[in-house]
ROGUDREN-10609 format. One record per residue (C-alpha): residue in one letter; x, y, z. Coordinates in steps of 0.001 Angstrom, whole numbers, plus 524288, in hexadecimal, padded with zeros to 5 digits. Each point is the difference from the previous one (the first is absolute). Example, Ala and Ser with C-alpha at 12.3 -4.5 7.8 and 13.67 -1.06 7.14 Angstrom:
res	u	v	w
A	8300C	7EE6C	81E78 $
S	8055A	80D70	7FD6C $
! end
This chain:
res	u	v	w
X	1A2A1	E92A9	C512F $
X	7FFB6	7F346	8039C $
X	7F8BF	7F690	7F371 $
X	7FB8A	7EED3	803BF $
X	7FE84	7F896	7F4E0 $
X	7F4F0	7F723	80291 $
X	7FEFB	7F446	7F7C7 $
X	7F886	7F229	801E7 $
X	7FB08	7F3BE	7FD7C $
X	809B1	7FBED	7F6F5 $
X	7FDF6	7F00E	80127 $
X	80B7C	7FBFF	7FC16 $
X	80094	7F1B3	7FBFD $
X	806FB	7F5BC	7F7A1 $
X	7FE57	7F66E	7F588 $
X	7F8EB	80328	7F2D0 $
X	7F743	80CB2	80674 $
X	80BEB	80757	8063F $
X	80441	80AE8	7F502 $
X	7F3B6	80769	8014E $
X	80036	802B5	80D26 $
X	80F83	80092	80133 $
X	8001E	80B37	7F497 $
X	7F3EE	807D5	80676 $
X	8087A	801AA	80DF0 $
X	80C42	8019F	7F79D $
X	7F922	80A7E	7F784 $
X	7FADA	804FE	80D1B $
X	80CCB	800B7	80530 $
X	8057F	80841	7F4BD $
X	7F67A	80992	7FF1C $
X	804E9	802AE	80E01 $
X	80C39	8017E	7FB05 $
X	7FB8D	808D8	7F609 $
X	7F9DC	80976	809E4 $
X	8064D	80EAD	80404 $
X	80472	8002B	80C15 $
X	80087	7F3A2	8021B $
X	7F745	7F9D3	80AC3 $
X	8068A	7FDEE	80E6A $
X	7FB0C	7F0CE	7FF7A $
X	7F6F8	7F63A	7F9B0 $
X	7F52B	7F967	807CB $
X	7FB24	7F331	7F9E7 $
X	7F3BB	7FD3A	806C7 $
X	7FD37	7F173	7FFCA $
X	7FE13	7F4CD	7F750 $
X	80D0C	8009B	7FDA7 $
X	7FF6B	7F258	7F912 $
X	7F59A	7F728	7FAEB $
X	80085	7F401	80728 $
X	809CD	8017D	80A3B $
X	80A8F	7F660	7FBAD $
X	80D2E	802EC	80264 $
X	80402	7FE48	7F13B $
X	7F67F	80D76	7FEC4 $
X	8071D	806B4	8088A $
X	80D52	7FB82	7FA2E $
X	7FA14	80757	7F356 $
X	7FA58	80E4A	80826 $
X	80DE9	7FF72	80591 $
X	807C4	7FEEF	7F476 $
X	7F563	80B63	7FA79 $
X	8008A	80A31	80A1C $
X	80F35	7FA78	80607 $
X	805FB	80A2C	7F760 $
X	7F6A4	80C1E	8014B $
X	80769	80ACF	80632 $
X	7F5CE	805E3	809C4 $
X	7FA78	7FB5B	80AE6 $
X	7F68B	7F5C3	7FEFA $
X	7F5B2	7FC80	809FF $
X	7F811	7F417	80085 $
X	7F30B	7FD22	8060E $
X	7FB36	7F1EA	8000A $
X	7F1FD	7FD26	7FA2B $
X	7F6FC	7F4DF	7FEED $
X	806A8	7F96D	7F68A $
X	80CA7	8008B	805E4 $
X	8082F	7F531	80969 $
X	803E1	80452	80C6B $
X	80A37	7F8EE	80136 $
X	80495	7FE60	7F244 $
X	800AA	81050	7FF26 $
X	807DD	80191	80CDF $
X	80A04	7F600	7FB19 $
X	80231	805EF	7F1BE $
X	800EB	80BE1	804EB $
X	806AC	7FF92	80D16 $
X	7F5E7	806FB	807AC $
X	7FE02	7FBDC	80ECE $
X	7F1C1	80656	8006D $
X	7F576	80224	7F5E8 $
X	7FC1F	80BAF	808B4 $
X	80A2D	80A24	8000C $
X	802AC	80EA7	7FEFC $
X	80908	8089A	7F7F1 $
X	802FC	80E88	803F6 $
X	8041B	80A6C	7F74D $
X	803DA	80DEA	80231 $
X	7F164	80612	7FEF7 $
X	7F9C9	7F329	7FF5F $
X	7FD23	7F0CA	805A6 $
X	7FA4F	7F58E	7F768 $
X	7F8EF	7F673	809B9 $
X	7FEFA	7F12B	7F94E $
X	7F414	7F73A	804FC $
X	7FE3B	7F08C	7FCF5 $
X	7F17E	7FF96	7FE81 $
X	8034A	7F0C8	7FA79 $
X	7F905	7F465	80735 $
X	7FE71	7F4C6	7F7FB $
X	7F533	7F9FF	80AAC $
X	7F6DF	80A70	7FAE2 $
X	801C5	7FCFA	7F038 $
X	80193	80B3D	7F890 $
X	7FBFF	80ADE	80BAC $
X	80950	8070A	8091D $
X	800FE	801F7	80C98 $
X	80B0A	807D2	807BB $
X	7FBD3	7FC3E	80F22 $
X	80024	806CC	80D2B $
X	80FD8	7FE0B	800E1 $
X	80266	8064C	7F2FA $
X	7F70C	80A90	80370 $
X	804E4	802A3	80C28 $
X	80F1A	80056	7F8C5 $
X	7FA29	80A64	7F5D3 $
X	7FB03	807E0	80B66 $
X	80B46	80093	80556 $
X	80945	8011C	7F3B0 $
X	7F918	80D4B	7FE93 $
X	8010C	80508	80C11 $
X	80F0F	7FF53	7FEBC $
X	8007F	809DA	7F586 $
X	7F5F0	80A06	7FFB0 $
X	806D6	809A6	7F8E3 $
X	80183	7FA0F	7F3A1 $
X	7F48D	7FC02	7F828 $
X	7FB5B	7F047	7FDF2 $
X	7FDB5	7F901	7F624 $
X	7F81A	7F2E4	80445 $
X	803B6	7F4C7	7F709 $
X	7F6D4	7F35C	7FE3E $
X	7FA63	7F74E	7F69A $
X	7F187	7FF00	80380 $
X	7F7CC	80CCD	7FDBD $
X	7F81A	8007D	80F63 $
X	7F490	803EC	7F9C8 $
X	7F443	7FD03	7F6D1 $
X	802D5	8064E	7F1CB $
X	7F463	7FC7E	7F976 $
X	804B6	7F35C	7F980 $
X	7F78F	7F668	8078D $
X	80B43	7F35C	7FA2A $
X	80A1F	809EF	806B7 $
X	7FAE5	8035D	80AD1 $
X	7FCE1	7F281	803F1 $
X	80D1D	7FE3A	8018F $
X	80530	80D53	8067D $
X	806BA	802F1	80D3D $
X	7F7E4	7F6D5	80A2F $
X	804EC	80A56	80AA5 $
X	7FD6D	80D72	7F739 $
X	7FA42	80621	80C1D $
X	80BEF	7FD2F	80815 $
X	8082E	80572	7F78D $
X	7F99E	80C15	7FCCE $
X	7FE32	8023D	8106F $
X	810B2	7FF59	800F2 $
X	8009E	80A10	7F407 $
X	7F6BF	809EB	80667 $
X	807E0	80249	80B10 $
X	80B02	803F8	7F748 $
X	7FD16	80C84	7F5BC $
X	80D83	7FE12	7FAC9 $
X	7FC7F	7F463	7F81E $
X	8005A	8064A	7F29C $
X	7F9D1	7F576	7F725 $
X	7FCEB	7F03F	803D0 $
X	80511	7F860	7F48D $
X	7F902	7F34A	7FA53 $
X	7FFB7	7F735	7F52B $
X	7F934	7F42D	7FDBD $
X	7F5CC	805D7	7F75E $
X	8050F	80146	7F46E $
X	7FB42	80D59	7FC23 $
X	80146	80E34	80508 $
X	7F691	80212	80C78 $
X	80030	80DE0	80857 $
X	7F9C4	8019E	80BCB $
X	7FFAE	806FE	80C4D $
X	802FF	7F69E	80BF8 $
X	8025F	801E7	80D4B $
X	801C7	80F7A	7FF2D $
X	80B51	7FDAA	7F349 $
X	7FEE1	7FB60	7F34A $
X	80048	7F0B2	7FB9B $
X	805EE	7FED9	7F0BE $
X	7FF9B	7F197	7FBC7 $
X	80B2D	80048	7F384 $
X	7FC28	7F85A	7F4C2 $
X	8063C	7F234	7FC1E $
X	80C1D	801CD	7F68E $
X	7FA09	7F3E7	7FA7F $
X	7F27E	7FFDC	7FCA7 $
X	7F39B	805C3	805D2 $
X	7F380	7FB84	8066C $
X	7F346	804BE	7FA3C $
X	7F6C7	809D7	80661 $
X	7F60F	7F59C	8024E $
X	7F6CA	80665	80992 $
X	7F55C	7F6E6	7FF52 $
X	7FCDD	7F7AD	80C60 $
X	801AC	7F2C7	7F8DD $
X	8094B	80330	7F620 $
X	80BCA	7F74F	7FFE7 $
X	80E05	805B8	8013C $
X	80676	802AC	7F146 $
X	80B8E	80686	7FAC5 $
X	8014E	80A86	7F555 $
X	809A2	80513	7F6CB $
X	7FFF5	80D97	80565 $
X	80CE4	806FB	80052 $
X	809B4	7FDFE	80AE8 $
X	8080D	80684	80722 $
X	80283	80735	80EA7 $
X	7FE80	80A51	80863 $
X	8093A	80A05	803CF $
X	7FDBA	8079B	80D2E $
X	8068D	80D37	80139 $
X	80292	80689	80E93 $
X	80178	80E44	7FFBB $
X	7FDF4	80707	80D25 $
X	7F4DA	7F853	807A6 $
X	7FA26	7FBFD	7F1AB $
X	7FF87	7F5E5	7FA0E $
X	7FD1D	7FD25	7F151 $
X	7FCFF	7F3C8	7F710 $
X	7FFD0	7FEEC	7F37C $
X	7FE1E	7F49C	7F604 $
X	80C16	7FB6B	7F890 $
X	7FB77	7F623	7F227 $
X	80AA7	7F663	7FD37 $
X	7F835	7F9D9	7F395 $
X	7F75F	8053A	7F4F2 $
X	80B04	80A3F	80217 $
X	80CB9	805D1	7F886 $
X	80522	806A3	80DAF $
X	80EB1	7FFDF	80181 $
X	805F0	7F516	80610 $
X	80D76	7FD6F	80904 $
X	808FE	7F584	7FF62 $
X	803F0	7F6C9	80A68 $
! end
């Protein structure tokens, strides 16, 4: 019964705003902990820091350096390229993980020529594409930071996956993609995409409002945080909604 724990947008900064955001992915990360049976792995979808300096990243690492399962981590708008790769030793933003029953497929939607937007490109897609067809028989899990798809927040969706469409052509040739994953909005989003299921986790930090109005500026609330927890069991797959504030839920240590 394979479980992901999917947590994002944590922002992680420095200076005299960084215990806020520092506690809400540490409290995140504990309430992992906390969970029976334990999840397989984490997957931090994006926005990993706040203003991708290297000193942030000096502070995620020393937070998550000592958590005991597997961490993955998917690079958002807000992050550095560069400054990610080199705190944490990876040689690609892109990258896949296998597991006995399943893979977790990480996308770098980041372009900073584009602003706050994503964009994943026809050599990324064509690495997805074929990252799946190596391993049919276990299900997917597509990881990225941009949702590739309009959600109703016209602020959001302004800034979304440029390339949505290109995506969602790759992950229709391939039924054993159990969920896509996404941050970036900062709130919990469900929808059908591409013949699966897109689940955008909410920010461990703070979330944006449900402004739906066409001219209504982006804005942040103080609704509760937390994750999302997918569950495999046979060829299902199950989410469910995990608070780590406004909330007296058990928590691990780390």
């Amino acid at each position: 019964m394979p479980l992901i724990a999917h947590l994002s947008d944590p922002h992680i900064t420095t200076g005299a705003l960084a215990a806020e955001p520092a506690a809400g992915l540490h409290r995140a990360l504990a309430r992992v902990l906390a969970l029976e049976p334990a999840p397989d792995c984490v997957v931090l979808t994006g926005d990993l820091v706040d203003r991708g300096r290297p000193g942030e990243y000096d502070v995620l690492r020393e937070l998550i350096g000592r958590f005991p399962l597997p961490i993955h981590l998917v690079a958002g708008n807000h992050d550095t390229k560069e400054a990610l790769q080199q705190a944490f030793g990876l040689a690609e933003t892109h990258y896949a993980a296998q597991y006995p029953d399943f893979t977790v497929v990480v996308l770098d939607s980041l372009r900073p020529e584009l602003g706050d937007a994503g964009l994943l490109g026809e050599e990324q897609l064509a690495w997805l594409d074929e990252t799946l067809t190596t391993r049919t028989d276990a299900r997917a899990f597509v990881c990225l930071h941009h949702p590739p798809m309009r959600v109703g927040i016209p602020g959001m969706d302004a800034i979304r996956l440029v390339d949505g469409p290109g995506l969602a052509e790759v992950v229709r040739r391939h039924p054993h993609v159990a969920r896509v994953l996404a941050g970036h909005l900062h709130r919990v989003v469900t929808a059908g995409f591409a013949g699966t299921v897109l689940s955008v986790a909410p920010s461990t930090y703070r979330q944006v409002d449900l402004g739906m109005r066409e001219d209504r500026p982006v804005s942040f609330v103080a609704e509760p945080a937390g994750f999302l927890l997918h569950r495999l069991e046979g060829g299902e797959c199950v989410t469910h909604l995990v608070h780590t504030s406004h909330t007296a839920a058990p928590l691990g240590a780390y």
